[in-house]
Structure formats: structure tokens, C-alpha cells
NUKEFI-364387 format. One record per residue (C-alpha): x, y, z; residue in one letter. Coordinates in steps of 0.2 Angstrom, whole numbers, padded with zeros to 4 digits, always signed. Each point is the difference from the previous one (the first is absolute). Layout:
XYZa...
This chain:
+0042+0081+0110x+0006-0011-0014x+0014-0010-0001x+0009+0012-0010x-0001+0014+0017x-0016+0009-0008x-0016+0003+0002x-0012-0008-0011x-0018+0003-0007x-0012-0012-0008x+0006-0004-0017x-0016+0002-0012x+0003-0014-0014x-0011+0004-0016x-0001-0011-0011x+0004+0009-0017x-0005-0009-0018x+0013+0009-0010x+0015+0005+0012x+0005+0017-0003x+0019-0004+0002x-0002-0013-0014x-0013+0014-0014x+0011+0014+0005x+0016-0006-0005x-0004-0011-0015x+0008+0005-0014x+0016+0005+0011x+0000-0019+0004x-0002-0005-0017x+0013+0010-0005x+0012-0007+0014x-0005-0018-0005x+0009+0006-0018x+0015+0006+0009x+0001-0017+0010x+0001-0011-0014x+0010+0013-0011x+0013-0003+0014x-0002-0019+0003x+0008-0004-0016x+0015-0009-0002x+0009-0009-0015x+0000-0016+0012x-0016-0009-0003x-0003-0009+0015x+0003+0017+0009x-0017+0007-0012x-0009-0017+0004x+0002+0001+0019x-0004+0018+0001x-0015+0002-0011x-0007-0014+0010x-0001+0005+0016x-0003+0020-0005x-0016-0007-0013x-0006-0009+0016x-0008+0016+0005x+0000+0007+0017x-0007+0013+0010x+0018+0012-0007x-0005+0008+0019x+0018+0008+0001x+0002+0008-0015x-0018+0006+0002x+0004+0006+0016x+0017+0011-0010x-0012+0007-0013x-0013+0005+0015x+0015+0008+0010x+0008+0010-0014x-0017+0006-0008x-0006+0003+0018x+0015+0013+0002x-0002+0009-0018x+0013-0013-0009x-0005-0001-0017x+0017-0006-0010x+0003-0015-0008x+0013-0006+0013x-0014-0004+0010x-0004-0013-0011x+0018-0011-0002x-0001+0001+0020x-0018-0006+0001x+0009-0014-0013x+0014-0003+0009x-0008-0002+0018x-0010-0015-0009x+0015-0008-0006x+0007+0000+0017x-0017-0008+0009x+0000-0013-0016x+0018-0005+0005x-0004-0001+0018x-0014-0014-0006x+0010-0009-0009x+0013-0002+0012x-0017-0003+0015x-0006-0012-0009x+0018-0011-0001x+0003+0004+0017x-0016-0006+0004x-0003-0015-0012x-0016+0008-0004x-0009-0008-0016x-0017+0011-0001x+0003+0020-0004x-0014+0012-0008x-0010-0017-0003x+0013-0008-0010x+0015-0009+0000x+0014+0012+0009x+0014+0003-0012x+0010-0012+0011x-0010-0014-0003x+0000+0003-0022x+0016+0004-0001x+0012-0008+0014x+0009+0008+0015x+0014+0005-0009x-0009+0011-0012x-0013+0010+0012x+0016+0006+0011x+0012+0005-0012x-0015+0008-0012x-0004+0009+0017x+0017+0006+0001x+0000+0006-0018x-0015+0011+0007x+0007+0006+0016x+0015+0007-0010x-0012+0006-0016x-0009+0008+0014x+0017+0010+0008x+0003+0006-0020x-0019+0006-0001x+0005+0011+0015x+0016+0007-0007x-0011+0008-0015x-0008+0013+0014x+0016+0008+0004x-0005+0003+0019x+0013-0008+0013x-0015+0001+0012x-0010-0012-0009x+0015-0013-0002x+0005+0003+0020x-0021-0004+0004x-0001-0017-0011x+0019-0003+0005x-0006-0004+0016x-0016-0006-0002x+0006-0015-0010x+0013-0002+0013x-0013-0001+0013x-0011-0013-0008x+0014-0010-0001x+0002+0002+0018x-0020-0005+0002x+0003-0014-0010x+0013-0006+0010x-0012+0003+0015x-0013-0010-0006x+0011-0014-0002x+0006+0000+0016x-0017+0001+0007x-0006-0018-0008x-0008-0010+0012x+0004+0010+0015x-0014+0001+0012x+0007+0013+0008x-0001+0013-0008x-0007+0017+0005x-0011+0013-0008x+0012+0012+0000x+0012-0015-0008x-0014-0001-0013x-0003+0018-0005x+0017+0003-0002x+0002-0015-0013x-0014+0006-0010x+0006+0019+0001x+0015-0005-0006x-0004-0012-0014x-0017+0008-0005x-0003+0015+0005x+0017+0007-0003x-0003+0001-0017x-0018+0007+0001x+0009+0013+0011x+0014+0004-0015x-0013-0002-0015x-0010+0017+0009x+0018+0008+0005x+0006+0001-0018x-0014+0005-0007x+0003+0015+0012x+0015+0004-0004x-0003-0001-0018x-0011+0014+0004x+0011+0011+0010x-0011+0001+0014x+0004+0007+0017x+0009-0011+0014x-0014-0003+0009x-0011-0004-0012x+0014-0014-0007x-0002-0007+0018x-0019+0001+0001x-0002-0011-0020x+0016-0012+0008x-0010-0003+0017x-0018-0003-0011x+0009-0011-0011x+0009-0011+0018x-0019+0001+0009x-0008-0007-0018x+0013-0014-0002x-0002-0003+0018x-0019-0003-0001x-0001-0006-0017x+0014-0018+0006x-0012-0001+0014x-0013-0002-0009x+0008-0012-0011x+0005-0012+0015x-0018+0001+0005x-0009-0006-0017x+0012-0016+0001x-0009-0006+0013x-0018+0009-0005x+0000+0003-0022x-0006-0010-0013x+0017-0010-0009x-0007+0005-0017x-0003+0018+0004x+0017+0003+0010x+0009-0008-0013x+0011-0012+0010x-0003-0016+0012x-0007+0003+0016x+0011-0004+0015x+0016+0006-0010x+0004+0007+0012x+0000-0013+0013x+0007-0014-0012x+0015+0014+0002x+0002-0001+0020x-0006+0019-0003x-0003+0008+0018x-0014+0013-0008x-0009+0010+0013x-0017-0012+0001x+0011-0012+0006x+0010+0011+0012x-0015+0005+0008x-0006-0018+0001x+0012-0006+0008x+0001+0014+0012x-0019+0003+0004x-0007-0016-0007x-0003-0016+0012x+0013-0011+0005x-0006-0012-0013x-0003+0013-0013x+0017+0007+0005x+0008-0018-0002x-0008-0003-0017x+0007+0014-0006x+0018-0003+0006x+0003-0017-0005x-0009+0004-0019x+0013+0016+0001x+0015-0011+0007x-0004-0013-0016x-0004+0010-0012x-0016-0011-0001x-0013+0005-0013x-0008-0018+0003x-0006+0011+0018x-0007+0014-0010x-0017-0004+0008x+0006-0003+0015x+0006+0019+0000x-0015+0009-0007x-0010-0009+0013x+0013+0008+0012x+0000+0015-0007x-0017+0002-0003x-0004-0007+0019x+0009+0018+0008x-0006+0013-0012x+0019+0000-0007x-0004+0005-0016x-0012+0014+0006x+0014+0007+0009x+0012-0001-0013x-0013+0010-0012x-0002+0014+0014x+0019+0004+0001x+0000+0000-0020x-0013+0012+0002x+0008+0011+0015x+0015+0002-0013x-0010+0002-0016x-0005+0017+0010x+0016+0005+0005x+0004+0000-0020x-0016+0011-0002x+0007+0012+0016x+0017+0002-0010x-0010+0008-0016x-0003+0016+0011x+0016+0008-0007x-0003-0003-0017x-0013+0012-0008x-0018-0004-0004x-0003-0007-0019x-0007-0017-0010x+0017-0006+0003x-0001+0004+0019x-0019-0010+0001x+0009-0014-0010x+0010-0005+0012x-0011+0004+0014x-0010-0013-0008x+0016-0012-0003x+0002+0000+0020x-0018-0004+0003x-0001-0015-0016x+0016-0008+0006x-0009-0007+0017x-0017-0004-0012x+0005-0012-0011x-0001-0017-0003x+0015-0003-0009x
């Protein structure tokens, strides 16, 4: 049995050249990337300057993939689908900006974060002037149910935010401490992005639930993930500086199963790096970490949930859509960045 109470098979990873998800999708994406900027602009300047910046730094746009996906999965095939694809991005953009504050990050998408070009100041009330661009992208749908969904969503990765900070440098945290930070501040918006899509498409209850509980298992495996490449990926192909996340005081699972299955000496590296918020020890801890198959570990559960994403598909009906996010689940535990 997984973690998550179910029973799980091998995940096959395939290694695909062209991702489905990505080919299938295209010109819905381009399209979406039109609306995102159409909507970005503001008579204040700086407002243009800030937000062009970090929405031309790129991206994976997993979320608002992930809406498109949903809605087309269930027979969706309005325009709506595209100003919620647009809006689900402007809200993850304003969660960066305000991460990368928080977190006194410097290094984002292999630049300079928006923070570090422009000041403090800017990045957080530019991500506020998304957050509530965002909220009047929603209103354009007419459909109380979407607003209730991202209500609460944005709500709740407040609430994981907060989480995190309070977690910094505590070495005793657990998994189950750990998972429900990065369900709240990651994976609740994977969760939504699939829901509203959904919705959007008036599909059946149980099939809201099933695209909602994909979308959590995804965001679930897909932070993971991330918290293993900062101590295993390449700094120019992640896009940011390895051992972030320690320089943080970041209790990410690696760590948390260092310092409960490690040696007493790996154990104790770990702790008094996490305690510090020491990235001077960041050897130190991949020694560590390495030295008890951490990471390994950390990889399998990713995987475990990965599949619980896939099992969740078996309300939906059989289509490319369908396939593409089978093969989402299965490329968010095989990547390298």
C-alpha cells in the first residue's frame, strides 16, 4: 500500500521526445499566452515592467496546461476555458513573486528573480495587482462554482505559506507535516487548475472530483520532485541555486528522512545545517543524504503518487486528452528540472 492508502503498481516512465500534453495543446497555449498579456496591462508602467518580466521568463505554464487538458478532457470547447487557463497563471506568477521575497531568492528560471531587478517593494505589490486581476478574470465566467474553487484555493496557499514559514529550521518536522505544507502551497493549485476546468465543462460530480484529485496527486508528486533535484539537478538546467532550499532552513522530505533513517552523524549534519540555515554545509548534507539512499526514497514516494494521479483518470473517458495526462503523471517524476 502507498502512502496515500492505495495500492500501487510499477510506474512505466517513457521517456517521450515531444510530450503529447505540450503538441496537443499548442495552439490553445498560444492562444492563452495572448490573453495573459492582453490582461496584464495597466496604465502604471512599472506594473507592465515587473509583470512582462517574470511572465517572458518562460515556464513550464503546467497549471494552466493542466485547465486546457481538464476542460478539453470533458468535451469543453469554449473560449472561457482560455481566460481561466490565463488567470490560473497569473495567480502562480503572483505566488513567485511574493516566494521569491519571502525567501530572499536571487536565481529564478536562470535569471535574476523579479525581486532582485526590481526591489521588494515592487515584486509584492505587482503580485497583488495579479492576485486581484486574477479574481476579475474569474468574474468574466459567470459560474459561482469556479469563484467558490479558487476562493479557497488561494486561501489555502496562504495558509501553506504560512506553514512553510513556520516550519524553517525545525528539525522536527514529520512527513505528514511536510506533505501537508506542499499540498497546501503547491499542490492546491494543481488540484483547482484541473477542478475548473471541469466545471467549465459541466461535467458530472464525480468526474469534478476525479480531474481535482489528479490535479492534488500531480502537485503532490511534481514539489517532490522539485525538493529532490535541489540536492540532485544541474544549477543551469533547474534554473535556480542548488541548496535553496537549505539556505532557507527548508525541512524538504530528503532531509526529513535523513534525519530520521540516516546515521547519527548523517542525522546531525542535517540538523544543525537545517537549524542554521547553512548553505556553506550543502556538501555536508548531500554526503548525508546521499550516504542513506534519502533521495532514492524520496523519488519512490513521488512515483507512488505520480500513480495515484494516473488511478484518478479512470472516471474520465478515454481520448488524446485522457493519454496526455496519463503521460503528465508519469513525466513529472522523470524530469531533470
Amino acid at each position: 500500500m502507498g502512502r496515500f492508502g492505495v495500492a500501487t503498481n510499477r510506474l512505466l516512465v517513457e521517456n517521450v521526445p515531444t510530450p503529447l500534453f505540450r503538441t496537443l495543446i499548442a495552439d490553445d497555449m498560444q492562444t492563452v499566452d495572448r490573453v495573459i498579456r492582453a490582461r496584464l496591462h495597466s496604465d502604471v508602467v512599472l506594473i507592465r515592467q515587473v509583470a512582462e518580466y517574470i511572465i517572458s521568463a518562460g515556464g513550464k505554464r503546467l497549471r494552466p496546461i493542466l485547465a486546457l487538458l481538464s476542460g478539453r478532457a470533458l468535451g469543453y470547447r469554449g473560449e472561457h476555458l482560455f481566460e481561466l487557463a490565463a488567470m490560473i497563471e497569473c495567480i502562480h506568477t503572483a505566488t513567485l513573486l511574493h516566494d521569491d521575497v519571502v525567501d530572499e531568492s536571487d536565481l529564478r528560471r536562470g535569471r535574476q528573480t523579479a525581486n532582485a531587478m526590481f526591489g521588494n517593494a515592487a515584486s509584492v505589490l505587482v503580485g497583488d495587482f495579479l492576485y486581484t486581476r486574477a479574481f476579475q478574470m474569474m468574474v468574466t465566467t459567470n459560474n459561482m462554482a469556479i469563484l467558490q474553487v479558487m476562493a479557497e484555493a488561494t486561501n489555502i496557499i496562504a495558509e501553506g505559506e504560512v506553514l512553510q514559514l513556520l516550519n524553517i529550521g525545525n528539525t522536527d518536522v514529520s512527513e505528514d507535516d511536510y506533505l501537508r505544507v506542499i499540498q497546501y502551497k503547491t499542490a492546491k493549485l494543481f488540484e483547482a487548475s484541473a477542478r475548473v476546468g471541469a466545471l467549465i465543462a459541466d461535467a458530472a460530480p464525480q468526474q469534478v472530483q476525479a480531474m481535482a484529485d489528479y490535479g492534488m496527486y500531480l502537485g503532490t508528486a511534481f514539489q517532490i520532485i522539485d525538493d529532490v533535484l535541489d540536492y540532485s539537478g544541474d544549477a543551469e538546467t533547474i534554473g535556480k541555486s542548488l541548496g535553496d532550499d537549505l539556505a532557507e532552513g527548508k525541512p524538504t522530505l530528503p532531509l526529513i528522512y535523513t534525519m530520521r533513517q540516516g546515521s547519527p552523524e548523517a542525522a546531525a549534519v542535517v540538523r544543525d545545517a537545517l537549524e542554521n540555515a547553512n548553505r556553506d554545509r550543502f556538501h555536508d548534507v548531500l554526503s548525508a543524504v546521499q550516504s542513506c539512499g534519502a533521495l532514492e526514497y524520496a523519488k519512490k514516494e513521488a512515483i507512488k503518487v505520480a500513480e495515484q494521479a494516473i488511478a484518478a483518470l479512470a472516471a474520465i473517458p478515454e481520448s488524446p486528452e485522457r493519454q496526455a495526462l496519463v503521460e503528465l503523471a508519469r513525466l513529472s517524476v522523470d524530469r531533470s528540472a
